[in-house]
Backbone as CSV, one residue per row, in Angstrom:
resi,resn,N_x,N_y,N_z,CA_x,CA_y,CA_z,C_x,C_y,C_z
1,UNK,10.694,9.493,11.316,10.946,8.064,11.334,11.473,7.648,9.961
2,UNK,12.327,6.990,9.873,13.048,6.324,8.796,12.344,5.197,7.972
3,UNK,12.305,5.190,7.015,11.316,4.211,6.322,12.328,2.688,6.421
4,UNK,12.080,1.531,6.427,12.908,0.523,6.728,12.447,-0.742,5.633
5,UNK,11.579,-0.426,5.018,10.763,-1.687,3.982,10.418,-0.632,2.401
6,UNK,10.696,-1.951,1.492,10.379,-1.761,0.507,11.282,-0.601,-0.284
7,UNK,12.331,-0.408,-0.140,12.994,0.824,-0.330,13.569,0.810,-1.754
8,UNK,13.015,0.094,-2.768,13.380,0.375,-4.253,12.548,0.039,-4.935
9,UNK,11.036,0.238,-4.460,10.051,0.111,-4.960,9.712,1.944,-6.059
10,UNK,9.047,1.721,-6.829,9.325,2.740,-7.779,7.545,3.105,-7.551
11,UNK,8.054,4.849,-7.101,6.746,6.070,-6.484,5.709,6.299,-7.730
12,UNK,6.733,6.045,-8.523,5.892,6.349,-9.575,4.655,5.808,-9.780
13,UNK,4.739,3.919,-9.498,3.988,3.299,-9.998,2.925,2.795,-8.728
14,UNK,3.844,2.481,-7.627,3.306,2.492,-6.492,2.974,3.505,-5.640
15,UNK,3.507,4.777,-5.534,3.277,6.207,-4.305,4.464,6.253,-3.466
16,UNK,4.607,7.007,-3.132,5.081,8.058,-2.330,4.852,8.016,-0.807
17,UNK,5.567,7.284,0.069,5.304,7.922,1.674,5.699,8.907,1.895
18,UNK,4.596,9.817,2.338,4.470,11.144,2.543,4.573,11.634,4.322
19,UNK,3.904,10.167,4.866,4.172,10.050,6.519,4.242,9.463,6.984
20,UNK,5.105,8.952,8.284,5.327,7.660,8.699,5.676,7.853,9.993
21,UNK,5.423,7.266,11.016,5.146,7.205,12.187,4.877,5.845,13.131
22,UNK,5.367,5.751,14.365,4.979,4.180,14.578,3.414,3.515,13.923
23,UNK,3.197,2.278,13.153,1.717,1.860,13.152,0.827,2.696,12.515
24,UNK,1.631,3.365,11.453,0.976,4.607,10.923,1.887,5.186,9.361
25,UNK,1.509,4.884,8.271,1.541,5.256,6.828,0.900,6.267,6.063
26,UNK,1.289,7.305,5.540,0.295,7.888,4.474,1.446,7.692,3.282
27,UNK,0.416,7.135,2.130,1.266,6.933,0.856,0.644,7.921,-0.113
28,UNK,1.024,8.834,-0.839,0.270,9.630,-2.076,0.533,8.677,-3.168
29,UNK,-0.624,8.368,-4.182,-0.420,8.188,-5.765,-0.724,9.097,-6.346
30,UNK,-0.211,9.377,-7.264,-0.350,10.690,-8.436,-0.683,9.505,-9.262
31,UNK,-1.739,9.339,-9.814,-1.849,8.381,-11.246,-1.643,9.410,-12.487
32,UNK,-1.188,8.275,-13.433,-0.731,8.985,-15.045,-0.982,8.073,-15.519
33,UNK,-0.776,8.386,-16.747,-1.424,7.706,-17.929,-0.881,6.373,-18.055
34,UNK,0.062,6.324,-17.835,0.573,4.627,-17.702,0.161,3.686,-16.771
35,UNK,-1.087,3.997,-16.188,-2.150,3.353,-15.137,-3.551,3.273,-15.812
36,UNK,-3.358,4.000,-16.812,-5.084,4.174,-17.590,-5.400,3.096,-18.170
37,UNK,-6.430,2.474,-18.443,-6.288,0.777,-18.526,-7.811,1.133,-19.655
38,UNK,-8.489,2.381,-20.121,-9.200,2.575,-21.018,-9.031,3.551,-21.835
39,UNK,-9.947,3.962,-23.101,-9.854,5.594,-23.456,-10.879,6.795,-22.778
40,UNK,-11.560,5.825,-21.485,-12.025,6.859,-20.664,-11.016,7.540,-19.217
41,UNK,-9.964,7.077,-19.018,-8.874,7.108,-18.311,-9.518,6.968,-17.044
42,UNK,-9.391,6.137,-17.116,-9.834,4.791,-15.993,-8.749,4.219,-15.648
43,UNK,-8.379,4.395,-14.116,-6.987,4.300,-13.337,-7.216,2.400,-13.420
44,UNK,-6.357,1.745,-13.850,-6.673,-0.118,-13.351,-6.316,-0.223,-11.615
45,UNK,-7.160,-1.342,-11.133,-7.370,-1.154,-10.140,-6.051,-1.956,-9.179
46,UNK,-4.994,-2.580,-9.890,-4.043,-2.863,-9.627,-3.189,-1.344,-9.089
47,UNK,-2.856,-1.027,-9.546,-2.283,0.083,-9.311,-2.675,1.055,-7.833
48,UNK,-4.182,0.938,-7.832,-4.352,1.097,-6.323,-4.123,0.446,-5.321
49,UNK,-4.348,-0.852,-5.868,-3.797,-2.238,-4.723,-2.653,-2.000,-4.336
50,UNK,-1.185,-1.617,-4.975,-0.082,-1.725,-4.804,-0.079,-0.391,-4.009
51,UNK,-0.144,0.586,-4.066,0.000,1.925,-2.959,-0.922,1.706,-1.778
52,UNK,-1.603,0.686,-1.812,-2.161,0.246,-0.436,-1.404,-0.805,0.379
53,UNK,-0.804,-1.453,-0.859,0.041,-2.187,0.113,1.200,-2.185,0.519
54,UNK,1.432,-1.043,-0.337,2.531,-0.324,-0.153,2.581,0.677,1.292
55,UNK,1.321,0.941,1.232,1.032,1.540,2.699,1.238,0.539,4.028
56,UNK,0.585,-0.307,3.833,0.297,-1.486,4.791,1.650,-2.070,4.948
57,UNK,2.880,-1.991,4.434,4.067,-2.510,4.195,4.750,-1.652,5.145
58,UNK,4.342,0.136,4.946,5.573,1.545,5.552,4.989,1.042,6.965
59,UNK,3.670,1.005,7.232,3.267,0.904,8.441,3.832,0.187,9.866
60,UNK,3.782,-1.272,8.784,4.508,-2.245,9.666,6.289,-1.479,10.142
61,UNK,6.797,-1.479,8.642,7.876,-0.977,8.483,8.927,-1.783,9.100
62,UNK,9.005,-3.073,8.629,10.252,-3.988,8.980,11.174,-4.594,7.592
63,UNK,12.000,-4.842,7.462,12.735,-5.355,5.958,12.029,-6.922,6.014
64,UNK,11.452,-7.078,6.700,11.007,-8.746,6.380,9.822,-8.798,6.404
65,UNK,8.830,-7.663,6.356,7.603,-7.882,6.476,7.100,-8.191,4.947
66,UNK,5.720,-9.386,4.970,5.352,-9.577,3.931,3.830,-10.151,3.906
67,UNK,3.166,-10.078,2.895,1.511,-9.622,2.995,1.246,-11.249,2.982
68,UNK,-0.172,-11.408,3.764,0.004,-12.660,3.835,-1.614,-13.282,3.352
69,UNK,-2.445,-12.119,3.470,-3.600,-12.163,2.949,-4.449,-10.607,3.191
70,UNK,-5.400,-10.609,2.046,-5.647,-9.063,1.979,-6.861,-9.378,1.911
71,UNK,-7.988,-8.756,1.820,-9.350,-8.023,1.801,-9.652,-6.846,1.037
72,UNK,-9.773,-6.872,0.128,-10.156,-4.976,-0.777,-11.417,-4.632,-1.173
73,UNK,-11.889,-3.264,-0.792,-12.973,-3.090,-1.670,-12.579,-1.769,-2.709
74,UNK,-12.990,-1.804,-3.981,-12.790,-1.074,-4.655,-13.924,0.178,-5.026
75,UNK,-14.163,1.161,-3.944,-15.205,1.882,-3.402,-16.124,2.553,-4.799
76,UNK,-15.068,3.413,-4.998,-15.174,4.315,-6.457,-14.023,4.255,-7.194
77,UNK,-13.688,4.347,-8.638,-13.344,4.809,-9.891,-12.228,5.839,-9.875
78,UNK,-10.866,5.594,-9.794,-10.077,6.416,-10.109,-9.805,7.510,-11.323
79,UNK,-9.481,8.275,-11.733,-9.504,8.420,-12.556,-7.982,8.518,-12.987
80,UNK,-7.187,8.723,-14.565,-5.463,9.140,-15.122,-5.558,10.880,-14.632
81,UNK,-4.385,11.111,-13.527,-4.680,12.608,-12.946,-5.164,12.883,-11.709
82,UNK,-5.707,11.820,-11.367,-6.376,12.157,-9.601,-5.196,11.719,-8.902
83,UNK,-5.193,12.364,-7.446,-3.944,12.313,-6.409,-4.867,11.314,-5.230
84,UNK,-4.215,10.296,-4.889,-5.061,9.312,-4.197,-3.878,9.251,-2.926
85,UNK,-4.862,9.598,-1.846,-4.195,9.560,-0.238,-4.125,8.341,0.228
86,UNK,-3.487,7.358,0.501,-3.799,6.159,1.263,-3.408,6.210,2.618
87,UNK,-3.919,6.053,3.394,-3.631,6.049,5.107,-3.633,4.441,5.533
88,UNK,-2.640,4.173,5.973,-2.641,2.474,6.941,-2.336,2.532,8.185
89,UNK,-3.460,2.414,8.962,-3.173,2.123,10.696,-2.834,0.717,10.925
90,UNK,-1.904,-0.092,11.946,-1.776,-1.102,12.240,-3.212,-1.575,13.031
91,UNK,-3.783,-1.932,13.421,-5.349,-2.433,14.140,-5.269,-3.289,14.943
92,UNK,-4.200,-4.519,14.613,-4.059,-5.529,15.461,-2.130,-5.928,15.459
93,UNK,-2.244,-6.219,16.558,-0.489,-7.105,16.563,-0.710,-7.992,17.526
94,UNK,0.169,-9.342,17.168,-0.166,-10.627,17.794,1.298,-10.833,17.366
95,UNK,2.362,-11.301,18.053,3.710,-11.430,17.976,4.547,-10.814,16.454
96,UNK,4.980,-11.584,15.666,5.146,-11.326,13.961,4.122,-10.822,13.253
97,UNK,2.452,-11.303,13.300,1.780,-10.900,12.863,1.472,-9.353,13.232
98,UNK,0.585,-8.613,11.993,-0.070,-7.405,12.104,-1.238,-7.212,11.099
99,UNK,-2.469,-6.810,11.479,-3.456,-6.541,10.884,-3.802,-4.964,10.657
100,UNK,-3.300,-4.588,9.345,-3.612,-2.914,8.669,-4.561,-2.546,8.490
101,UNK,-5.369,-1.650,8.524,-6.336,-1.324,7.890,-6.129,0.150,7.039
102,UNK,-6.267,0.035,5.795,-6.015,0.981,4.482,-7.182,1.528,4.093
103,UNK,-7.475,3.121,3.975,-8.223,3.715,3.340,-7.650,4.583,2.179
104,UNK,-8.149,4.677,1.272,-7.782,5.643,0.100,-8.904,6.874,-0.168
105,UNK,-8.456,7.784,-0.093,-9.129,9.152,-0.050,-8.643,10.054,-1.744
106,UNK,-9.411,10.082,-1.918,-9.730,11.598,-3.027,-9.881,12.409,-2.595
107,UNK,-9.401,13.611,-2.246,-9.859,14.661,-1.660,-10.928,14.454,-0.548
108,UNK,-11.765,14.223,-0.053,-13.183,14.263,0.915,-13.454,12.762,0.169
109,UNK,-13.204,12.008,-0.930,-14.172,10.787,-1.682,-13.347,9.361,-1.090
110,UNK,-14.103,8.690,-0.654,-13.231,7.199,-0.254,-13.292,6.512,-1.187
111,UNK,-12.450,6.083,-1.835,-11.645,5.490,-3.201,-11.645,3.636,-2.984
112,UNK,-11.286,3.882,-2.252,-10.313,2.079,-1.456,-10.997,1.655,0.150
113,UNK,-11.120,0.817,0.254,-10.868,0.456,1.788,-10.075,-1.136,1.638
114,UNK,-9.315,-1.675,2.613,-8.572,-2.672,2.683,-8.136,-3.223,4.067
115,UNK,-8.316,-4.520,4.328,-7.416,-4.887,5.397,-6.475,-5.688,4.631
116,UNK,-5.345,-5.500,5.527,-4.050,-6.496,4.565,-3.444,-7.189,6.127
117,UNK,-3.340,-8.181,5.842,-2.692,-9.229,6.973,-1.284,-9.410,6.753
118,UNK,-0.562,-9.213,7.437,1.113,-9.069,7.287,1.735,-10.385,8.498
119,UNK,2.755,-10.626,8.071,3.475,-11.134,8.814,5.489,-10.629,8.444
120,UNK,5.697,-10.753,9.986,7.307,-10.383,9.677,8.445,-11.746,9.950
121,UNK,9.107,-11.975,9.211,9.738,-13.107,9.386,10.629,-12.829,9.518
122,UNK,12.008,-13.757,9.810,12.936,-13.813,10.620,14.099,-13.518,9.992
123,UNK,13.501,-13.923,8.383,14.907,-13.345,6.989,13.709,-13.037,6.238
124,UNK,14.704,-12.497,5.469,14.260,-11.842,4.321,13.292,-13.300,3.535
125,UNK,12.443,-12.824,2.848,11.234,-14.275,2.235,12.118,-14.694,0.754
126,UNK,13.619,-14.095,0.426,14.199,-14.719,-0.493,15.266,-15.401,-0.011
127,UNK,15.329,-15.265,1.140,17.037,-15.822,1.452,16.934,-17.612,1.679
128,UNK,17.478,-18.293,1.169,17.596,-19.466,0.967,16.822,-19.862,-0.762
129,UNK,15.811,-19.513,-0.916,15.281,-19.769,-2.051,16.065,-19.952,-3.290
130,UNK,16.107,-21.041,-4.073,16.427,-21.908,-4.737,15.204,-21.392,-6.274
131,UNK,15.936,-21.154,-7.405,15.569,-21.122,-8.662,15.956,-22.065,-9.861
């Protein structure tokens, strides 16, 4: 399946879709040091947010989809160097709307859990917008 959203978003900072399938995402993060937010290298927890929603984004997988309210828990402690799995199933669909649900895995360790509420709109969420 062809990825259709988010397509110049940078792997580095956000992950990597690794699988994609109808209603179905796996994103890898490789964290590095430019995520370490202490001198105990302590991943900031932004950085997980974004490869989750970055997940929750491949899932839907439309060019107009956009997050509309989220839910996170931040389970355990990343560390600068750990490879973090994120998986997003779709759970619910109600016309435009879709309700994800995101887990983040460490090897066997659950990292993340998340629901992210999406909606897909009809243009793109910049087109007309005025600066």
């Amino acid at each position: 399946m062809e990825l259709k959203t988010h397509l110049e978003i940078n792997p580095r900072l956000s992950g990597k879709v690794a699988e994609l399938n109808e209603g179905y995402a796996k994103v890898v993060l490789e964290t590095s040091e430019v995520m370490r937010a202490d001198p105990q290298g302590l991943v900031h927890g932004g950085f997980a947010f974004g490869a989750a929603d970055y997940a929750a984004m491949s899932a839907v997988n439309d060019p107009n989809v956009v997050l509309s309210k989220s839910e996170s828990k931040f389970v355990a402690p990343i560390r600068v160097g750990e490879r973090v799995v994120f998986e997003a199933n779709i759970i619910k669909r109600n016309e435009a709307k879709q309700t994800v649900e995101v887990i983040g895995m460490i090897r066997d360790k659950q990292v993340f859990a998340g629901t992210f509420y999406t909606v897909v709109l009809e243009q793109h969420v910049l087109e007309g917008q005025r600066r």
